[in-house]
N, CA, C and O atoms as CSV, one atom per row, in Angstrom:
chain,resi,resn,atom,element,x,y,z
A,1,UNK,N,N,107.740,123.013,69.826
A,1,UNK,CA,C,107.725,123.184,71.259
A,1,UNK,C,C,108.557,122.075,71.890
A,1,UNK,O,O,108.514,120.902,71.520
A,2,UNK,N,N,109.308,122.542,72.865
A,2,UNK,CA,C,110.253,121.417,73.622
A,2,UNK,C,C,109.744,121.290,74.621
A,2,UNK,O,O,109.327,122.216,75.317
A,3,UNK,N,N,109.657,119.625,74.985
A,3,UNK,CA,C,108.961,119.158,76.491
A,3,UNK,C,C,110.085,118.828,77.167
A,3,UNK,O,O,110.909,118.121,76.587
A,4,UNK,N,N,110.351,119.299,78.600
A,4,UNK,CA,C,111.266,118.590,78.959
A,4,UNK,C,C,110.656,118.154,80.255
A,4,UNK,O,O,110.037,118.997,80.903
A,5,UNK,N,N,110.752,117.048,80.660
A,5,UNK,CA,C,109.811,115.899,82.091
A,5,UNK,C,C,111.518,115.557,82.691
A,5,UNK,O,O,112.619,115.553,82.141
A,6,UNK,N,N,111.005,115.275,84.174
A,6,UNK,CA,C,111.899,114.984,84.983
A,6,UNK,C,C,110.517,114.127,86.036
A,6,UNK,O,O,109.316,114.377,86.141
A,7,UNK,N,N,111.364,113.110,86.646
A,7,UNK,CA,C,110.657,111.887,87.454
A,7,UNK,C,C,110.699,112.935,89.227
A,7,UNK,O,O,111.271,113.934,89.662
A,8,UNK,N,N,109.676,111.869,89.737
A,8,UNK,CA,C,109.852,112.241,90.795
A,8,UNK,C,C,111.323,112.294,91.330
A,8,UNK,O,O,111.906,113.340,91.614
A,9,UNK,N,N,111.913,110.884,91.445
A,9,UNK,CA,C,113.697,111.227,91.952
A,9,UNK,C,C,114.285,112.193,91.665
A,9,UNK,O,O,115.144,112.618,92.438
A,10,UNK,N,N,114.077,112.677,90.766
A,10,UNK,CA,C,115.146,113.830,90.268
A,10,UNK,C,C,114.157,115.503,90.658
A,10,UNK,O,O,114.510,116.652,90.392
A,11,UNK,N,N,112.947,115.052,91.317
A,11,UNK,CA,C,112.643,116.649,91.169
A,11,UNK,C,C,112.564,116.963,92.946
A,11,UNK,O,O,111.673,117.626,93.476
A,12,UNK,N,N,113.781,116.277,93.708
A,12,UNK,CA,C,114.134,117.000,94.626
A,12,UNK,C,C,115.391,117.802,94.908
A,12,UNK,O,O,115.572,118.725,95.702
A,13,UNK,N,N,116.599,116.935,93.648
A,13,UNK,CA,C,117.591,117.281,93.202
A,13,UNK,C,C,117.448,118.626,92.663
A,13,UNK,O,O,118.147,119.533,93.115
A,14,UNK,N,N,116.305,118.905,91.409
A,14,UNK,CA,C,115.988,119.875,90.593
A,14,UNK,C,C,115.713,121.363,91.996
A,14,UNK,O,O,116.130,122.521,91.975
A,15,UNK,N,N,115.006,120.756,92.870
A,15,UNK,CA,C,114.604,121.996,93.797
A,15,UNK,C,C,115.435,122.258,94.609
A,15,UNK,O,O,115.421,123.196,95.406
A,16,UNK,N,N,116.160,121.517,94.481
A,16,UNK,CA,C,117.301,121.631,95.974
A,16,UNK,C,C,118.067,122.606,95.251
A,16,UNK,O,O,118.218,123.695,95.803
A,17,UNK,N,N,118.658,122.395,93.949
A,17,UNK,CA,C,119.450,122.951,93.200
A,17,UNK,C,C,119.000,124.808,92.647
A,17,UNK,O,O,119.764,125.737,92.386
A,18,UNK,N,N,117.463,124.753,92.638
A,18,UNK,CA,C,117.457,126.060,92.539
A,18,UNK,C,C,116.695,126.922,93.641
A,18,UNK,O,O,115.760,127.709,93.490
A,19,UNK,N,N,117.753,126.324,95.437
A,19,UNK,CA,C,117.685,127.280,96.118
A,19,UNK,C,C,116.272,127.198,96.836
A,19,UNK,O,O,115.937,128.056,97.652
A,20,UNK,N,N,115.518,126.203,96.518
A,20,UNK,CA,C,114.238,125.740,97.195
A,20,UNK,C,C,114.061,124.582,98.193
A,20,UNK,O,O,115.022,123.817,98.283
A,21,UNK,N,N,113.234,124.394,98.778
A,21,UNK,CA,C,112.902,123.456,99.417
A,21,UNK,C,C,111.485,123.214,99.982
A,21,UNK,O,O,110.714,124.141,99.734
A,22,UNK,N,N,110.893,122.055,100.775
A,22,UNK,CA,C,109.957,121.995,100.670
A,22,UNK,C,C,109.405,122.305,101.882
A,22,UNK,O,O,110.440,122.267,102.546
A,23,UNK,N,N,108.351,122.647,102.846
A,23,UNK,CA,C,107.685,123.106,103.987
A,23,UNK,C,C,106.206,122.665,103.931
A,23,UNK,O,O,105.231,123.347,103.614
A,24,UNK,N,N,106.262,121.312,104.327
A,24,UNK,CA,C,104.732,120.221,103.830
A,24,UNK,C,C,104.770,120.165,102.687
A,24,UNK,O,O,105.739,119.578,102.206
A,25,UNK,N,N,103.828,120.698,101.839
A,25,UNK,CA,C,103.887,120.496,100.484
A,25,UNK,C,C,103.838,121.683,99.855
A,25,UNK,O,O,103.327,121.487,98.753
A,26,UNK,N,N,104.035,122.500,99.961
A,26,UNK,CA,C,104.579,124.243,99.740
A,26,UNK,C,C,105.984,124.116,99.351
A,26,UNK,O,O,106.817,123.416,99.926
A,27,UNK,N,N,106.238,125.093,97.988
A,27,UNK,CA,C,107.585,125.072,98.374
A,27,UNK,C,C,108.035,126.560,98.959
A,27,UNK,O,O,107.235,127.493,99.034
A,28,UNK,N,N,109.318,126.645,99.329
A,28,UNK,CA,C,109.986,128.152,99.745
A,28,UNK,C,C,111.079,128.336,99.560
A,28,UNK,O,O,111.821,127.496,100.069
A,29,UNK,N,N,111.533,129.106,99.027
A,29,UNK,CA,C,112.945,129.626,98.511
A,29,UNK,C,C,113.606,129.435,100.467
A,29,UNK,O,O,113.011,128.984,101.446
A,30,UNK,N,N,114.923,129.970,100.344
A,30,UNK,CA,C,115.810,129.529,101.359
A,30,UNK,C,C,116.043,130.674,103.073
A,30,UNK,O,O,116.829,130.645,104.020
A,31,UNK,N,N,114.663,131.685,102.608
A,31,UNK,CA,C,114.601,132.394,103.482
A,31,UNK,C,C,113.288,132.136,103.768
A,31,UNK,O,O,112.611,133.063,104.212
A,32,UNK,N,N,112.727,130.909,103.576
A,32,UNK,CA,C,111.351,130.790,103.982
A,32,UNK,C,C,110.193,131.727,103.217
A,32,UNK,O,O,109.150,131.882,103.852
A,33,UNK,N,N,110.282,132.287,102.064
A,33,UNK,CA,C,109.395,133.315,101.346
A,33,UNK,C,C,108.851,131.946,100.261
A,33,UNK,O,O,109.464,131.207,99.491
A,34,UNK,N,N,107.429,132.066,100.655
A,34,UNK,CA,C,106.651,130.980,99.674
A,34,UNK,C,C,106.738,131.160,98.110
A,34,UNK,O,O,106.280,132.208,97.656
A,35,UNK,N,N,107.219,130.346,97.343
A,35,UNK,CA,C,107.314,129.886,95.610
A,35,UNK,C,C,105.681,130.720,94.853
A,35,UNK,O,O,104.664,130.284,95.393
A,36,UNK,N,N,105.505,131.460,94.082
A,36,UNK,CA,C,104.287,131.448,93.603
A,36,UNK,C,C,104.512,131.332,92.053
A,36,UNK,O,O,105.598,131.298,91.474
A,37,UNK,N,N,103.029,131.270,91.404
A,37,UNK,CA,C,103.132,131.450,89.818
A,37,UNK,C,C,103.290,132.845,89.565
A,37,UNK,O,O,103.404,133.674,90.469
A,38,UNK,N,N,103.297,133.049,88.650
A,38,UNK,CA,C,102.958,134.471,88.155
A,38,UNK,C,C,101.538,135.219,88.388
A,38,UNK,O,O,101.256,136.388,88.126
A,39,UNK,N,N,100.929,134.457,88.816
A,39,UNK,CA,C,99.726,134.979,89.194
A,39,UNK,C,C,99.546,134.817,90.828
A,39,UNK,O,O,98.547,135.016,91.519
A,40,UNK,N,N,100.667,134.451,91.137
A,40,UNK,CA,C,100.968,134.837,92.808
A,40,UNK,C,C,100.113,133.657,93.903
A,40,UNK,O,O,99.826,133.869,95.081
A,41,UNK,N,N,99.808,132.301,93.051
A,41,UNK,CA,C,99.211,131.068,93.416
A,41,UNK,C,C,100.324,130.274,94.272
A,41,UNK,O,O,101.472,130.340,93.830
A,42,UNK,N,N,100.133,129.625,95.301
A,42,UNK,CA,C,101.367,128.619,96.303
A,42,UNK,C,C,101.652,127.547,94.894
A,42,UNK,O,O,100.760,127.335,94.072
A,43,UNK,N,N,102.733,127.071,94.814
A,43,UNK,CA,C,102.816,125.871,93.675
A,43,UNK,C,C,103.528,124.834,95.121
A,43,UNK,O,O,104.276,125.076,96.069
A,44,UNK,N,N,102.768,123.581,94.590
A,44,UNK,CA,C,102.920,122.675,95.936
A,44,UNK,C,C,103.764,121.857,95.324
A,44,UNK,O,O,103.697,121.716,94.103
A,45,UNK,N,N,104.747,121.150,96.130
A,45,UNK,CA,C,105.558,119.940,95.764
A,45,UNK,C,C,105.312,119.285,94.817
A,45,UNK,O,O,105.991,119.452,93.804
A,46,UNK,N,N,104.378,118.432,94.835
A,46,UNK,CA,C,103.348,117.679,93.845
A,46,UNK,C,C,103.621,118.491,92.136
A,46,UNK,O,O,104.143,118.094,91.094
A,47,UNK,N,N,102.978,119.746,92.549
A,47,UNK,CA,C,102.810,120.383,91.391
A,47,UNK,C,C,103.601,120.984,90.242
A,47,UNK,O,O,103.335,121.237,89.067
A,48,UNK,N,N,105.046,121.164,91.283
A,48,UNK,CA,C,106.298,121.652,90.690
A,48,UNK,C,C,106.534,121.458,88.804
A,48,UNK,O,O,105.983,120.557,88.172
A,49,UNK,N,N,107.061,122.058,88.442
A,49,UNK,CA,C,106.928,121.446,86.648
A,49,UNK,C,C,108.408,122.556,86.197
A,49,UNK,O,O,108.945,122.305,85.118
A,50,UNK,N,N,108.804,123.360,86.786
A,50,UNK,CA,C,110.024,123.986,86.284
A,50,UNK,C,C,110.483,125.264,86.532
A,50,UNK,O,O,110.225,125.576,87.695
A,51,UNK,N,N,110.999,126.047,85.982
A,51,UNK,CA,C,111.415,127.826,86.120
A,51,UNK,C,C,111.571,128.041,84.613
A,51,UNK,O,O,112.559,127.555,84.063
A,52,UNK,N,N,110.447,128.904,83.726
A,52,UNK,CA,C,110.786,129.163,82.791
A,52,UNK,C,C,112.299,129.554,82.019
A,52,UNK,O,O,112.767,130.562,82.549
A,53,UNK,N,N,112.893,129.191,81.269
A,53,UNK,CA,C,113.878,129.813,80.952
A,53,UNK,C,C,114.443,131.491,81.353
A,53,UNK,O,O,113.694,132.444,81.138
A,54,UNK,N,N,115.635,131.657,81.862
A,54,UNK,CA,C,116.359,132.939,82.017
A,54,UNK,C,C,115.428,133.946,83.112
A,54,UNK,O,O,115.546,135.148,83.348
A,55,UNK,N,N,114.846,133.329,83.445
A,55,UNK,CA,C,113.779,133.709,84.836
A,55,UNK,C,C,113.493,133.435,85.927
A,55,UNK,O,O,114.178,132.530,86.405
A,56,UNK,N,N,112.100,134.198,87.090
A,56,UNK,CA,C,112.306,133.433,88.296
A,56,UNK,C,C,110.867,133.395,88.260
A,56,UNK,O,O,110.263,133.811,89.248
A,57,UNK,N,N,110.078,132.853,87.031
A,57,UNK,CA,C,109.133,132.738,87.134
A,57,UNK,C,C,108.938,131.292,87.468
A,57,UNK,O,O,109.477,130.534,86.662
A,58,UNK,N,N,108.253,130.683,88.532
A,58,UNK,CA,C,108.390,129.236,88.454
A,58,UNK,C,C,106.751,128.805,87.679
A,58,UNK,O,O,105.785,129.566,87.727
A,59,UNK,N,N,106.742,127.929,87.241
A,59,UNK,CA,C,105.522,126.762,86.910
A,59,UNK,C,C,104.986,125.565,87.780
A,59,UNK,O,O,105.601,124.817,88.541
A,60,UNK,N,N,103.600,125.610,87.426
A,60,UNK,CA,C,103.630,123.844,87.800
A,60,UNK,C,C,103.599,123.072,86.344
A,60,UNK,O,O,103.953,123.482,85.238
A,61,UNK,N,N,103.081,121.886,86.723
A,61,UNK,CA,C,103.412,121.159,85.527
A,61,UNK,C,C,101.933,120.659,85.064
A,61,UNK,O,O,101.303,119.642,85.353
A,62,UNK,N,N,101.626,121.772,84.233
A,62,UNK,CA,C,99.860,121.954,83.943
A,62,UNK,C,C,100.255,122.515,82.350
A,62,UNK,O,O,101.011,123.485,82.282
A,63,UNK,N,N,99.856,122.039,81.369
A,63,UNK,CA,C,99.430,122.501,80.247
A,63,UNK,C,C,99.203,124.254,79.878
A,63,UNK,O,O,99.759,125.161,79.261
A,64,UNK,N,N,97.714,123.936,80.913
A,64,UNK,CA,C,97.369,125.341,80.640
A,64,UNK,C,C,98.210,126.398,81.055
A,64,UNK,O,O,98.426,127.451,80.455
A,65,UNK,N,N,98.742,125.951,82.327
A,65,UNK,CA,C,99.732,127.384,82.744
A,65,UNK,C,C,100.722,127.550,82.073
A,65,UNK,O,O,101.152,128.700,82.163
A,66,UNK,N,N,101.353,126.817,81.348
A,66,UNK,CA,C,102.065,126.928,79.828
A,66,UNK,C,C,101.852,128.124,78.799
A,66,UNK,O,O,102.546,129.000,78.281
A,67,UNK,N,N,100.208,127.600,78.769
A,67,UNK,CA,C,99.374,128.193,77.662
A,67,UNK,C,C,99.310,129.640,77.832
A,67,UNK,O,O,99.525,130.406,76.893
A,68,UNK,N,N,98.940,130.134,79.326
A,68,UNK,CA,C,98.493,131.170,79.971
A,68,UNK,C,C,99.770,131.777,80.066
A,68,UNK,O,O,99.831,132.996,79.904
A,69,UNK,N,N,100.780,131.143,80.296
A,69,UNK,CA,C,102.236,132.391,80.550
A,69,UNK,C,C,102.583,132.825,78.802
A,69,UNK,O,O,102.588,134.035,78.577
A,70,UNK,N,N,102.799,132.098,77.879
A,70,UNK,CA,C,102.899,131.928,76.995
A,70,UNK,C,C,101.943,133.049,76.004
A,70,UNK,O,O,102.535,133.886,75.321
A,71,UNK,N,N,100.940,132.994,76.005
A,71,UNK,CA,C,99.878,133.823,75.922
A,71,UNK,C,C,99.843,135.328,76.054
A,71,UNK,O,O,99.442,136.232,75.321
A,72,UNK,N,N,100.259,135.289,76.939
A,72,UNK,CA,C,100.116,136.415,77.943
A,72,UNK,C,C,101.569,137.420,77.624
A,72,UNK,O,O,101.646,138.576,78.039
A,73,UNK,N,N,102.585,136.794,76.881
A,73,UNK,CA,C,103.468,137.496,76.276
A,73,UNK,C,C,103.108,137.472,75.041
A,73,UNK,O,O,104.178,137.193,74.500
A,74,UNK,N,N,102.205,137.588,74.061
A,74,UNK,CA,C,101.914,137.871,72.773
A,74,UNK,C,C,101.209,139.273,73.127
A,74,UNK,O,O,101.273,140.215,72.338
A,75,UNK,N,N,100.466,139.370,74.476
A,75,UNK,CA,C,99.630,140.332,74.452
A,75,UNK,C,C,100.185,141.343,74.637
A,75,UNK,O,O,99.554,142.400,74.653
């Protein structure tokens, strides 16, 4: 399994770059339509953790929701 971490400095660069931004601590793509998981949850600034590969599924940066997306394609 590959971890890849990015610091706070760099994870406004990271959001800016894919077309996001922030609205308090919510994020929203660039027409104002709120960021969710795959299970259709707000992912807050704070929480941000990535965009799965070749997708527009975003993450936070939680273990389990790893586990649970991950998972959830075996089934």
């Amino acid at each position: 399994m590959v971890t890849i971490t990015f610091n706070e400095s760099s994870k406004n660069m990271i959001i800016k770059s894919l077309g996001l931004k922030k609205e308090g601590e919510i994020l929203v793509d660039n027409s104002n339509k709120v960021i969710n998981t795959q299970d259709f949850d707000e992912i807050k600034f704070s929480e941000f953790g990535g965009v799965l590969k070749g997708s527009k599924i975003f993450i936070r940066n939680d273990s389990l929701e790893l586990i649970q997306y991950f998972s959830s394609l075996l089934n």
